[in-house]
Biopython code that builds the backbone (N, CA, C, O; Angstrom):
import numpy as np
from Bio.PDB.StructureBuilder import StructureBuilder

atoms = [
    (1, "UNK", "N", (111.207, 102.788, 109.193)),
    (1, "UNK", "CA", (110.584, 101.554, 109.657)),
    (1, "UNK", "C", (111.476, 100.384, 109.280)),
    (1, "UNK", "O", (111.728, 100.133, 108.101)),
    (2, "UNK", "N", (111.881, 99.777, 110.141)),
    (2, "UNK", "CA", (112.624, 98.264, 109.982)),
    (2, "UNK", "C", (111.632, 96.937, 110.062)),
    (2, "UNK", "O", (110.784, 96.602, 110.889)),
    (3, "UNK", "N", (112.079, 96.373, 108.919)),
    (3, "UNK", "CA", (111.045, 95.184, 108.467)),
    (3, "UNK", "C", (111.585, 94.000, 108.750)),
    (3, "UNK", "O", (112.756, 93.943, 108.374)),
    (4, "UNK", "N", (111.127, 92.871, 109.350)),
    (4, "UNK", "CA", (111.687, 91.936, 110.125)),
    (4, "UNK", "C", (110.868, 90.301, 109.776)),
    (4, "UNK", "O", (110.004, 89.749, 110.458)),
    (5, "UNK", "N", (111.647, 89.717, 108.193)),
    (5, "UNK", "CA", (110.927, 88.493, 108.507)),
    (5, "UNK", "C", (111.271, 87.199, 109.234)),
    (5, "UNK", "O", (112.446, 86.992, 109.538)),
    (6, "UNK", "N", (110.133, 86.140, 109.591)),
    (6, "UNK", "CA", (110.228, 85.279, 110.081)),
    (6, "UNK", "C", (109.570, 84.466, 109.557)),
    (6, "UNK", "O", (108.705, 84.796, 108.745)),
    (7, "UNK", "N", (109.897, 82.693, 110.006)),
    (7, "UNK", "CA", (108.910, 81.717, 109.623)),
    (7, "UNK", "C", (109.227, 80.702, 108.335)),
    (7, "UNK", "O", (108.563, 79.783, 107.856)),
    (8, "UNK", "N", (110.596, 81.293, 107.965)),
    (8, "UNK", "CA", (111.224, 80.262, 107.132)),
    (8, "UNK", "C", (111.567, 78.802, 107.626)),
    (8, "UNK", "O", (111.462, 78.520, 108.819)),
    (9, "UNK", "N", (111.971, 77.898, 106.703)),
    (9, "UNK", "CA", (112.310, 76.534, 107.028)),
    (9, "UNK", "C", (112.643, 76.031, 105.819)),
    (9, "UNK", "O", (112.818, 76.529, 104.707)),
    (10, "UNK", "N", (112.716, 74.510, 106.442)),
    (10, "UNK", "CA", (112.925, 73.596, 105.041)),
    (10, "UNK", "C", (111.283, 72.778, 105.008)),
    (10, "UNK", "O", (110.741, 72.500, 106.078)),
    (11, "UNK", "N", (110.797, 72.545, 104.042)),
    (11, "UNK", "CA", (109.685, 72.132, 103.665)),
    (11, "UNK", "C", (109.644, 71.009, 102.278)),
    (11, "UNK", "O", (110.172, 71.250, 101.192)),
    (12, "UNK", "N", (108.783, 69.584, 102.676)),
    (12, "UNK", "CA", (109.174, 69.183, 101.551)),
    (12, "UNK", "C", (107.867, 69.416, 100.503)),
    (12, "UNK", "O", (106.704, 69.519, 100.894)),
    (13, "UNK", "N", (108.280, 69.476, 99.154)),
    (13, "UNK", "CA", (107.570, 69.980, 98.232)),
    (13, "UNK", "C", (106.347, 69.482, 98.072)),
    (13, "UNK", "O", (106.165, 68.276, 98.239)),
    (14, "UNK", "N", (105.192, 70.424, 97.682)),
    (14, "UNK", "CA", (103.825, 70.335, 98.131)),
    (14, "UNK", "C", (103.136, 70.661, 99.881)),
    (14, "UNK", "O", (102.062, 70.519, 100.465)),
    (15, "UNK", "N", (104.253, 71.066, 100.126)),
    (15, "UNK", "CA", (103.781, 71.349, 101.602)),
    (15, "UNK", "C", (103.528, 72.928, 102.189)),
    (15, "UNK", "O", (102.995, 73.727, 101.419)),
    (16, "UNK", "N", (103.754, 73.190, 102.994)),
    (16, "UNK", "CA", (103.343, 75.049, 103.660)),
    (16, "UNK", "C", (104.243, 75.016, 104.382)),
    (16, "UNK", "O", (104.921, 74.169, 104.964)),
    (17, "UNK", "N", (104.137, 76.868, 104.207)),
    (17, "UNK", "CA", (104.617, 77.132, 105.097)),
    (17, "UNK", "C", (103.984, 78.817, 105.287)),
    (17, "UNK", "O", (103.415, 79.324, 104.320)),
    (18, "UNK", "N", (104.140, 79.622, 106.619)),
    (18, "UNK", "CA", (103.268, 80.638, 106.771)),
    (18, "UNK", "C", (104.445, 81.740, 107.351)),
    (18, "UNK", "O", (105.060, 81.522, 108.395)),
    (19, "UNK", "N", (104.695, 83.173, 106.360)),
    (19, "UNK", "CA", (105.678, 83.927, 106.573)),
    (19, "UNK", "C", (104.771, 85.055, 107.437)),
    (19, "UNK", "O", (103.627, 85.471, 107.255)),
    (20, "UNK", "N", (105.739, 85.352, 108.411)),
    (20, "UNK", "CA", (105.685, 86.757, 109.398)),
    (20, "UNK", "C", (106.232, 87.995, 108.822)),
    (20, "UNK", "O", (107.344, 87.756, 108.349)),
    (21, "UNK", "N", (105.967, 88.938, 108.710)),
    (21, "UNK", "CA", (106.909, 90.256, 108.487)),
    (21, "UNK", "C", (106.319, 91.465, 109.855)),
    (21, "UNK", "O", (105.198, 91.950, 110.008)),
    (22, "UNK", "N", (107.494, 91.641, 110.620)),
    (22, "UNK", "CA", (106.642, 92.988, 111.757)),
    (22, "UNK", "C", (107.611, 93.798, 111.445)),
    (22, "UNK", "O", (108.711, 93.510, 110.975)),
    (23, "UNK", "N", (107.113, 94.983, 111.757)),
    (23, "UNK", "CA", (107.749, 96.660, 111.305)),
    (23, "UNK", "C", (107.956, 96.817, 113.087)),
    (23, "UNK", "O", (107.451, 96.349, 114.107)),
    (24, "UNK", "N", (108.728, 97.513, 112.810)),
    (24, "UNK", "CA", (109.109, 98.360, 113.712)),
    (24, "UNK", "C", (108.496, 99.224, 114.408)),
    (24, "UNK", "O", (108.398, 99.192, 115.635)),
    (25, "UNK", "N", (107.785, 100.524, 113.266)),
    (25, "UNK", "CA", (106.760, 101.339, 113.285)),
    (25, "UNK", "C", (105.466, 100.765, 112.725)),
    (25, "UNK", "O", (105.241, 99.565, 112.569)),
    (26, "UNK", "N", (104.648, 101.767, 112.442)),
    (26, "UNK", "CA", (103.573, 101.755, 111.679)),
    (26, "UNK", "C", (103.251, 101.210, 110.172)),
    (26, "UNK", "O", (103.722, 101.611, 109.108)),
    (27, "UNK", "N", (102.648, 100.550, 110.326)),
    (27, "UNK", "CA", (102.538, 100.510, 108.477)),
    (27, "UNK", "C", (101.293, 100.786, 108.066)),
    (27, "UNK", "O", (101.041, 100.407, 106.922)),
    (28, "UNK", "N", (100.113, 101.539, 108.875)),
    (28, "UNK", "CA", (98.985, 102.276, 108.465)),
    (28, "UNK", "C", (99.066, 103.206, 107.395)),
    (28, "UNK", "O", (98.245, 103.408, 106.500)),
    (29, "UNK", "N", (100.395, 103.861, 107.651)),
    (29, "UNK", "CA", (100.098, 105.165, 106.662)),
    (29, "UNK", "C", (100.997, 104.519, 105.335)),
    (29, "UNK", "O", (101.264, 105.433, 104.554)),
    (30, "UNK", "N", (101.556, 103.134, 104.855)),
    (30, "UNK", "CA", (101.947, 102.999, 104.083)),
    (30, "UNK", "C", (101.518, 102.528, 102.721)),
    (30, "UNK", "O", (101.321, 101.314, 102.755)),
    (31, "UNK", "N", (101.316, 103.022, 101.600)),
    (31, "UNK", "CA", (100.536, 102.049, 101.054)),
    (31, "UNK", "C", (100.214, 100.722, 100.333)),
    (31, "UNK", "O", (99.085, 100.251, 100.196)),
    (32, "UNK", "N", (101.574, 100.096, 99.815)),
    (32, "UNK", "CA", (101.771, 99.454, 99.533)),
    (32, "UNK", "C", (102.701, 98.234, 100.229)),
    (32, "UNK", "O", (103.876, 98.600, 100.235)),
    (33, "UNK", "N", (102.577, 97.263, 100.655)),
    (33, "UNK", "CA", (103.852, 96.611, 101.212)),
    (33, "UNK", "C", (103.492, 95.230, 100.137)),
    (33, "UNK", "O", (102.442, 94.872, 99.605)),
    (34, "UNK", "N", (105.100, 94.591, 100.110)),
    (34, "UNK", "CA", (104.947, 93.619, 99.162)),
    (34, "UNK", "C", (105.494, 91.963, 99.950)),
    (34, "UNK", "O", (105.344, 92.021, 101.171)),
    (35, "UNK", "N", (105.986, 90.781, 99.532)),
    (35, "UNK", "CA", (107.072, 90.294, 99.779)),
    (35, "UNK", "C", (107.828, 89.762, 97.831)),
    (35, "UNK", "O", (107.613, 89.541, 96.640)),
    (36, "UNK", "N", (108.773, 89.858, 98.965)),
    (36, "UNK", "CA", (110.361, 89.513, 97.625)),
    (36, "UNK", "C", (110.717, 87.992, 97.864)),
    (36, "UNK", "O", (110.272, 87.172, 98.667)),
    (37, "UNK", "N", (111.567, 87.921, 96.995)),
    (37, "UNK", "CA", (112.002, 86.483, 97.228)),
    (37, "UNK", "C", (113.792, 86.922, 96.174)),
    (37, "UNK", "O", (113.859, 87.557, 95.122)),
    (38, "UNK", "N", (114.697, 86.444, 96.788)),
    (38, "UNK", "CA", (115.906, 86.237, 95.628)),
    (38, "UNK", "C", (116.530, 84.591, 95.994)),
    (38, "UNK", "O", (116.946, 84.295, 97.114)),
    (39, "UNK", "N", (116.503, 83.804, 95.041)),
    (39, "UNK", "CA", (117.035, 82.412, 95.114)),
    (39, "UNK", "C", (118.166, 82.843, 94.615)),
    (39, "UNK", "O", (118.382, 83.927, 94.072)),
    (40, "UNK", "N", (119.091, 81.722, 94.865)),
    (40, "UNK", "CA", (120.591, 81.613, 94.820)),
    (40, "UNK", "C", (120.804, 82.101, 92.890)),
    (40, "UNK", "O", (120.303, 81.747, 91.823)),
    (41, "UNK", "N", (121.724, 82.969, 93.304)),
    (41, "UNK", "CA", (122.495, 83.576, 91.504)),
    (41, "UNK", "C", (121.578, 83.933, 90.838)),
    (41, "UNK", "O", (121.732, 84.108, 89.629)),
    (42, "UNK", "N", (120.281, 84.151, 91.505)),
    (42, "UNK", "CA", (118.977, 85.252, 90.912)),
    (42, "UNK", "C", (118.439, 86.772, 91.196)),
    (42, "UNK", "O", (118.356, 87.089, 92.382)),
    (43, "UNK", "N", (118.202, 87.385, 90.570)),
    (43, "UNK", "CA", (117.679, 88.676, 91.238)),
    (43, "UNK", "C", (116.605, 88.082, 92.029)),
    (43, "UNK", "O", (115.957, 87.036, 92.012)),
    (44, "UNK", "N", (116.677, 89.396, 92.894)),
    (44, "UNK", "CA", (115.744, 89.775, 94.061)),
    (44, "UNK", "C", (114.370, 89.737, 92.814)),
    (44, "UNK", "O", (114.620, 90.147, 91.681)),
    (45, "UNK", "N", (113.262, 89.328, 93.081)),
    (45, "UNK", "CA", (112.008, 89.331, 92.614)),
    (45, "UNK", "C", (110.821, 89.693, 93.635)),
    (45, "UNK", "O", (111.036, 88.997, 94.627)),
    (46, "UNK", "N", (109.489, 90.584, 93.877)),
    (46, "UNK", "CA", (108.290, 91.063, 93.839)),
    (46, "UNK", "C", (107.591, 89.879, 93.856)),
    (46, "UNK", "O", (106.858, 89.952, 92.870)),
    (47, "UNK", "N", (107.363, 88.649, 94.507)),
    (47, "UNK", "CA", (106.428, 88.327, 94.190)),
    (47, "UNK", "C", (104.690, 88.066, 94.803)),
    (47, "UNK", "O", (103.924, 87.203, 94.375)),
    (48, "UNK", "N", (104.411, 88.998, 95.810)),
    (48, "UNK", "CA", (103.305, 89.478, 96.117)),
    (48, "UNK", "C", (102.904, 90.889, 96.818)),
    (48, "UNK", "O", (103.731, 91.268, 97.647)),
    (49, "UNK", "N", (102.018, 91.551, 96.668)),
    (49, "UNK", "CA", (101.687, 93.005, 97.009)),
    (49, "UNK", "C", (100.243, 92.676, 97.193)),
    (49, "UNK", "O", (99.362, 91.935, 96.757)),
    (50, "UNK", "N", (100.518, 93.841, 98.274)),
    (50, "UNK", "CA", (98.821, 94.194, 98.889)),
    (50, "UNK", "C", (98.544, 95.494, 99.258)),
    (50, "UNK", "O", (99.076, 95.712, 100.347)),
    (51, "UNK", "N", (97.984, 96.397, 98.865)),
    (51, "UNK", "CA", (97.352, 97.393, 98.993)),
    (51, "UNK", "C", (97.185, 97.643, 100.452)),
    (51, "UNK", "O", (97.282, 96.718, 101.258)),
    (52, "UNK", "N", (96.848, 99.294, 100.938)),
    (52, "UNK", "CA", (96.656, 99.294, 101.908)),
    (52, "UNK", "C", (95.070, 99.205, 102.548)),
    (52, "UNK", "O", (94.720, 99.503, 103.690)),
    (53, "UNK", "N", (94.060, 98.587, 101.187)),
    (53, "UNK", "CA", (92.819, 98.382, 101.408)),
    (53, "UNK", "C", (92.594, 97.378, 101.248)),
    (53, "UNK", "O", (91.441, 96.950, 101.293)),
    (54, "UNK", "N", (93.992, 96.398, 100.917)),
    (54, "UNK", "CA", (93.608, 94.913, 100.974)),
    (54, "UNK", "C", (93.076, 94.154, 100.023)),
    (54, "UNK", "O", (92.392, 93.136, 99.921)),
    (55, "UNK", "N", (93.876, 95.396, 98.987)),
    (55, "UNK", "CA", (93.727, 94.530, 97.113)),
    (55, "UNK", "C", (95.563, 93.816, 97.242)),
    (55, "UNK", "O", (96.611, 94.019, 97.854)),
    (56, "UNK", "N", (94.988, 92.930, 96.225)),
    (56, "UNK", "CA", (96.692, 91.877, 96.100)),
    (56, "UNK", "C", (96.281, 91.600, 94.711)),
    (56, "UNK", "O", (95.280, 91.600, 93.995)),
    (57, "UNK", "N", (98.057, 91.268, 94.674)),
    (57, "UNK", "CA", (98.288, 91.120, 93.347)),
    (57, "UNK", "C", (99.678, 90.075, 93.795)),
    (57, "UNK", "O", (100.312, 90.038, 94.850)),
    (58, "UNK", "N", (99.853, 89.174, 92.363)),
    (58, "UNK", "CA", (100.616, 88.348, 92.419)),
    (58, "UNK", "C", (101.263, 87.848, 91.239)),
    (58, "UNK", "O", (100.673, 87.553, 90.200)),
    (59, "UNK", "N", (102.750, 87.747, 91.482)),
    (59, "UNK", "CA", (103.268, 87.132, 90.448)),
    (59, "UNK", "C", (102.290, 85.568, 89.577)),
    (59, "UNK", "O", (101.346, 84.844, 89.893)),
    (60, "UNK", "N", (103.094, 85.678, 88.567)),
    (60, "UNK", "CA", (102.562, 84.954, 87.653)),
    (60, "UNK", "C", (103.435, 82.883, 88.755)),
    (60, "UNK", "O", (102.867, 81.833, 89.056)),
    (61, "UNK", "N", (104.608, 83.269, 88.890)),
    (61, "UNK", "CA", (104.850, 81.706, 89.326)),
    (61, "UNK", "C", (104.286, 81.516, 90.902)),
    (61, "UNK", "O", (104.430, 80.374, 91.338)),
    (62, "UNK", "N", (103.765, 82.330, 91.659)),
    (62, "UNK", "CA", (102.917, 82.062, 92.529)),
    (62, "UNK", "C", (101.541, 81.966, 92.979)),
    (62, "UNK", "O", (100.961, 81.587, 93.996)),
    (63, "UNK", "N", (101.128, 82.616, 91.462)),
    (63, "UNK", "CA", (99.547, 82.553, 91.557)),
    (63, "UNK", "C", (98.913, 81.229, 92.073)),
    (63, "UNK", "O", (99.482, 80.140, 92.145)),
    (64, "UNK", "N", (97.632, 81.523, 92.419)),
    (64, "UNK", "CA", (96.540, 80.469, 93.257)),
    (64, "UNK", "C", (97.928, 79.469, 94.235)),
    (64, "UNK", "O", (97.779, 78.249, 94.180)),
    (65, "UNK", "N", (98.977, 79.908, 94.930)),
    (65, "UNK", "CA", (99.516, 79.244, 95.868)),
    (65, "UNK", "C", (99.907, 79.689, 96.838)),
    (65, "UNK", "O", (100.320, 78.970, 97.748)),
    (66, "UNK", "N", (99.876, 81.290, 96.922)),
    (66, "UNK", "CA", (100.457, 82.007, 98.115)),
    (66, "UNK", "C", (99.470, 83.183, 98.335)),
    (66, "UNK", "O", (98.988, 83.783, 97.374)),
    (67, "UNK", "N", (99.137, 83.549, 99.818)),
    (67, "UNK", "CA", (97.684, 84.541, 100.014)),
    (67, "UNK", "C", (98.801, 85.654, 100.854)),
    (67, "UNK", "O", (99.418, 85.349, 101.875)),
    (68, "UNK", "N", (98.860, 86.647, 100.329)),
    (68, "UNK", "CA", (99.070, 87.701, 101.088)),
    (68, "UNK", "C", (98.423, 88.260, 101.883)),
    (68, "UNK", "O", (97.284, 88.510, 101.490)),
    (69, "UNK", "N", (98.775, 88.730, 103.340)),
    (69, "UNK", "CA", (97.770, 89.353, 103.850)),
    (69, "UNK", "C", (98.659, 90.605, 104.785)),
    (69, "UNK", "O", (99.879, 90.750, 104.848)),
    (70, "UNK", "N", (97.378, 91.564, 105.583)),
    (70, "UNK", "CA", (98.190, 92.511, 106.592)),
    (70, "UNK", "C", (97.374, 92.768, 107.461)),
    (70, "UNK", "O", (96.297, 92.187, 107.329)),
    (71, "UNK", "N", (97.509, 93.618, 108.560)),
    (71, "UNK", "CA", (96.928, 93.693, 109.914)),
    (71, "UNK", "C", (97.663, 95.020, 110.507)),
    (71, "UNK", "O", (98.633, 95.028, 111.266)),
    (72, "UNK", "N", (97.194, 95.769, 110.150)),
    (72, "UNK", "CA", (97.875, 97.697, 110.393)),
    (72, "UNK", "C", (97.920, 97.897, 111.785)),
    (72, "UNK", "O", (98.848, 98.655, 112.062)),
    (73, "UNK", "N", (97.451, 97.617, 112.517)),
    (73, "UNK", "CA", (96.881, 97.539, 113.780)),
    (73, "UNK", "C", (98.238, 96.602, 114.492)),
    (73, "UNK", "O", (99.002, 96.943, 115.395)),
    (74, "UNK", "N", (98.202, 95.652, 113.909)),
    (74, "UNK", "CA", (99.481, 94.775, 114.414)),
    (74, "UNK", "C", (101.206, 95.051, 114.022)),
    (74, "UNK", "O", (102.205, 94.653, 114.621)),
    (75, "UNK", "N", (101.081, 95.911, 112.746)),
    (75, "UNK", "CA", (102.205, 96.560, 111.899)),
    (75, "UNK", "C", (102.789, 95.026, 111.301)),
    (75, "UNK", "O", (104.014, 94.949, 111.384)),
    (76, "UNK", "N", (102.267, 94.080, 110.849)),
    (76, "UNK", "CA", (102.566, 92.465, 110.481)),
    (76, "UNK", "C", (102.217, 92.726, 109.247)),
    (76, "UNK", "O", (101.600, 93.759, 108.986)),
    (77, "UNK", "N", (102.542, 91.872, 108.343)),
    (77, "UNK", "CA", (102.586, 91.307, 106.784)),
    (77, "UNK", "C", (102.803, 90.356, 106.896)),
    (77, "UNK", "O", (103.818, 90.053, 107.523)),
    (78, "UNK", "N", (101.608, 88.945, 106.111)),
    (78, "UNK", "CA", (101.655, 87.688, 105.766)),
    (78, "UNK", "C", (101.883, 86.881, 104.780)),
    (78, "UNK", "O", (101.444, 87.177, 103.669)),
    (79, "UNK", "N", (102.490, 85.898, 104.942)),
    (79, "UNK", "CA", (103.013, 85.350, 103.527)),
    (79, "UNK", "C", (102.062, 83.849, 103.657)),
    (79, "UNK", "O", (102.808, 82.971, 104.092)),
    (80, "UNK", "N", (101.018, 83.457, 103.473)),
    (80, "UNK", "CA", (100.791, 81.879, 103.283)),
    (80, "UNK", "C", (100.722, 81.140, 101.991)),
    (80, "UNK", "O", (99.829, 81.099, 101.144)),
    (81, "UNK", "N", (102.058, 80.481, 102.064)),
    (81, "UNK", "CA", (102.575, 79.615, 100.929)),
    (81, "UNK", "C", (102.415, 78.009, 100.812)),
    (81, "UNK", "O", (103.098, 77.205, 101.447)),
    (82, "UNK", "N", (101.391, 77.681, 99.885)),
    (82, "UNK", "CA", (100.857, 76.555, 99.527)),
    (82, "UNK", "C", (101.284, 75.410, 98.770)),
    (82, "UNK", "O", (102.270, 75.866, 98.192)),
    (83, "UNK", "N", (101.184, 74.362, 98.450)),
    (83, "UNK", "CA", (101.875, 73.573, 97.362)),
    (83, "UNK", "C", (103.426, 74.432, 97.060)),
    (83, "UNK", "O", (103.693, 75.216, 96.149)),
    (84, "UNK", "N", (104.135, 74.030, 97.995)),
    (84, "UNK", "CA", (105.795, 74.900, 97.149)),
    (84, "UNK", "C", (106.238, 73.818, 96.710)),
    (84, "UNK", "O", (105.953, 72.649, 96.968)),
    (85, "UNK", "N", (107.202, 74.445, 95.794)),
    (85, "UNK", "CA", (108.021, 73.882, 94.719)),
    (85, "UNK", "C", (109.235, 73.901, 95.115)),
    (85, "UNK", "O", (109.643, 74.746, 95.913)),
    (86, "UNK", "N", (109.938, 73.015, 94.633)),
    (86, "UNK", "CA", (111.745, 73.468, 94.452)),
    (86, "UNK", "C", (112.315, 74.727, 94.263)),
    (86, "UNK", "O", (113.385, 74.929, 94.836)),
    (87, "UNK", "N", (111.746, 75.776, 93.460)),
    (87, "UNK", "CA", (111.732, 76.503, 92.811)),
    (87, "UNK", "C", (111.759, 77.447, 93.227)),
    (87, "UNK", "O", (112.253, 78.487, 92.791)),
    (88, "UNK", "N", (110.872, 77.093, 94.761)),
    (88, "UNK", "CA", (110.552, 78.692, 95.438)),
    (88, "UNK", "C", (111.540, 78.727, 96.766)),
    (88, "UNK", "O", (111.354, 79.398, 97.781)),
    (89, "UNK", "N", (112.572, 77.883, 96.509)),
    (89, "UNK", "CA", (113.876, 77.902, 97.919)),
    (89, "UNK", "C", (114.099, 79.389, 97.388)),
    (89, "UNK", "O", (114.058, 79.855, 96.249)),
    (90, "UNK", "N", (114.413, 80.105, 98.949)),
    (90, "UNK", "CA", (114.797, 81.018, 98.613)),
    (90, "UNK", "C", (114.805, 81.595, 99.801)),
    (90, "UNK", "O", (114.182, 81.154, 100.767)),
    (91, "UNK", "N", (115.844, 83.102, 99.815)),
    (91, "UNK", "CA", (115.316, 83.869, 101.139)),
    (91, "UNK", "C", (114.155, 85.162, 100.572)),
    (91, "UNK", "O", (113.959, 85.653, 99.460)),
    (92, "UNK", "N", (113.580, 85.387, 101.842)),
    (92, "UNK", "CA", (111.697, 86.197, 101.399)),
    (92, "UNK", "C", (112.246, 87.195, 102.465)),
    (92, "UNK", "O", (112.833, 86.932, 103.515)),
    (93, "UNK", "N", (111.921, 88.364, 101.955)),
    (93, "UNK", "CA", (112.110, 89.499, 102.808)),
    (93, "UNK", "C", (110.746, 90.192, 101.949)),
    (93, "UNK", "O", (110.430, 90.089, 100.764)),
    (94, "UNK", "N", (109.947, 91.111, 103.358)),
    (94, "UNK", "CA", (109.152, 91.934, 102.750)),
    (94, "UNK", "C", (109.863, 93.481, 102.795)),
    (94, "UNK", "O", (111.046, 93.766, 102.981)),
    (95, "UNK", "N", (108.976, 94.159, 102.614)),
    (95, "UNK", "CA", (109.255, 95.943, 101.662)),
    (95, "UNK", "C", (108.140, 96.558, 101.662)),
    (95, "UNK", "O", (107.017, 96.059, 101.739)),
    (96, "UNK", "N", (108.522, 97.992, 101.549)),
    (96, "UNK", "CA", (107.461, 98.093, 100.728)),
    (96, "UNK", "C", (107.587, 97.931, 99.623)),
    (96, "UNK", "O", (108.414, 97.088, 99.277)),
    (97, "UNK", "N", (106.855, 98.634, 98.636)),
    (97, "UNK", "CA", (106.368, 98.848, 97.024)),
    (97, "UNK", "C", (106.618, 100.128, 96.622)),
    (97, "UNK", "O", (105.731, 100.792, 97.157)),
    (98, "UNK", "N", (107.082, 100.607, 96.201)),
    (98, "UNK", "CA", (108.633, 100.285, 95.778)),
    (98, "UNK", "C", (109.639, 100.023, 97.264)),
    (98, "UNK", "O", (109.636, 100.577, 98.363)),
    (99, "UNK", "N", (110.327, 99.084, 96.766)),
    (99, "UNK", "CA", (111.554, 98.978, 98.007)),
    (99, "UNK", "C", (112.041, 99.927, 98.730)),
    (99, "UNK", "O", (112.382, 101.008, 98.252)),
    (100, "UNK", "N", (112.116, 99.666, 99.797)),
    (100, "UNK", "CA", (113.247, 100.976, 100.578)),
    (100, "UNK", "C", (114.753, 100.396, 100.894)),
    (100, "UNK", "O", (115.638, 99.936, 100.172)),
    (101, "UNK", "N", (114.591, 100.715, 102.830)),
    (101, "UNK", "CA", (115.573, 99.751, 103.155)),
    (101, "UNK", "C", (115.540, 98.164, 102.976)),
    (101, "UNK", "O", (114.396, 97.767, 102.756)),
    (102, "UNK", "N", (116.014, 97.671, 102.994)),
    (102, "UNK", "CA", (116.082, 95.638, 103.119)),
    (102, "UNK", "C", (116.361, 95.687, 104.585)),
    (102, "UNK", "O", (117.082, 96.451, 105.226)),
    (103, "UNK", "N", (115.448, 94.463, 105.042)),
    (103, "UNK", "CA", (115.354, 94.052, 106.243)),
    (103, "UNK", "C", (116.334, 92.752, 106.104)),
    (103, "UNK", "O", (117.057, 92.534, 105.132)),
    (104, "UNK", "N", (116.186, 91.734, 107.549)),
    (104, "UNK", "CA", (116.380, 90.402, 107.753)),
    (104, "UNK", "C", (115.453, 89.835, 106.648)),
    (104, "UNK", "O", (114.300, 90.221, 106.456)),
    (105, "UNK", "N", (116.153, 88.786, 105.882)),
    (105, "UNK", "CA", (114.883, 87.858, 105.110)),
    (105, "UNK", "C", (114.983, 86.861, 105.468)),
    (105, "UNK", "O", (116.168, 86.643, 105.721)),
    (106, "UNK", "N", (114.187, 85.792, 105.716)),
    (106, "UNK", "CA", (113.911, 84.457, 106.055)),
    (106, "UNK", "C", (114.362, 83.207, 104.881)),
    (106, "UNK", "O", (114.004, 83.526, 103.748)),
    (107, "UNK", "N", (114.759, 82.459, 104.924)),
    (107, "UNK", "CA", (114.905, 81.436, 104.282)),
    (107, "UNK", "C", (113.710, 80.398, 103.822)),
    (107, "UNK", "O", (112.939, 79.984, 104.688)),
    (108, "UNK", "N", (113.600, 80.085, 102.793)),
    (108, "UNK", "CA", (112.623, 78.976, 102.736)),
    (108, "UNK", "C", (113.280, 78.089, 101.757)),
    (108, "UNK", "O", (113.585, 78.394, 100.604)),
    (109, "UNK", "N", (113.478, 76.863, 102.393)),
    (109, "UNK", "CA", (114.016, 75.797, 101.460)),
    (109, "UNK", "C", (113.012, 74.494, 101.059)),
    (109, "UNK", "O", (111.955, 74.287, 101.655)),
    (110, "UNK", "N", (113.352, 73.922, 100.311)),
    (110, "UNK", "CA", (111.895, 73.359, 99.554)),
    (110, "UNK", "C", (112.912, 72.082, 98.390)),
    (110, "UNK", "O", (113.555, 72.179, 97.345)),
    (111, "UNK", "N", (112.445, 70.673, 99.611)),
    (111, "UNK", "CA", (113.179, 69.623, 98.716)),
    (111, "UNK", "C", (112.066, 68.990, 98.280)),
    (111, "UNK", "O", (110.914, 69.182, 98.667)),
    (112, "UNK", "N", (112.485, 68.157, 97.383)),
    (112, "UNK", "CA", (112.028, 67.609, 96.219)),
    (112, "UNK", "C", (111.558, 66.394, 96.704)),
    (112, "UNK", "O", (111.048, 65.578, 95.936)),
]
sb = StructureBuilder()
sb.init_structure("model")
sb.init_model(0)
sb.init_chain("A")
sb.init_seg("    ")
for serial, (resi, resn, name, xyz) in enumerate(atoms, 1):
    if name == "N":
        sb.init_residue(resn, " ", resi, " ")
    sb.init_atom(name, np.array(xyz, "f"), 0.0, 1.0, " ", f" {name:<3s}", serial, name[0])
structure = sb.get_structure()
C-alpha cells in the first residue's frame, strides 16, 4: 500500500490546517495507522495514532491540538491541526504503526 500525503502549507501561528493521507489499497485490514512529522536536523517523530476502532493516542507536544481521524471505506487518514506553533514546521507523512514504506510527506510551515 502506498501512502500519499496532502494539505500542507504555510500557516501563521495559531492558525489550521487539515492533513489528507489516501492509500493506494485498503486500509481496513490494517490496524494501526499513525502520522509522523520530521522538522529540519530532527528525527522523524510519531506524533498521532489511531486504532482501527477509532481509539487515538497522541504525543505529548500535540495534545488537545491535533484530532486524528480515518474512514476505511475511503482508504484516507486525517490530520486536523489546531493552534500550530513554530515548532510544528515540518514535513507530515502518515504510516502505519509500526512504519513500513515512507510515502510523499507534506510540508507544513508555521510563522511566527
Amino acid at each position: 500500500v502506498q501512502l500519499q500525503a496532502s494539505g500542507g502549507g504555510l500557516v501563521q501561528a495559531g492558525g489550521s490546517l487539515s492533513l489528507s493521507c489516501v492509500a493506494s489499497g485498503s486500509i481496513s485490514s490494517i490496524g494501526v495507522m499513525g502520522w509522523y512529522r520530521q522538522a529540519p536536523g530532527k528525527q522523524r517523530e510519531l506524533v498521532a495514532r489511531i486504532s482501527w476502532g477509532g481509539n487515538t493516542d497522541y504525543s505529548d507536544s500535540v495534545k488537545d491540538r491535533f484530532t486524528i481521524s480515518r474512514a476505511n471505506a475511503k482508504n484516507t487518514v486525517y490530520l486536523q491541526m489546531n493552534s500550530l506553533k513554530p515548532e510544528d514546521t515540518a514535513v507530515y507523512y502518515c504510516n502505519t504503526v509500526p512504519a513500513t514504506f515512507w510515502g510523499q510527506g507534506t510540508l507544513v510551515t508555521v510563522s511566527s
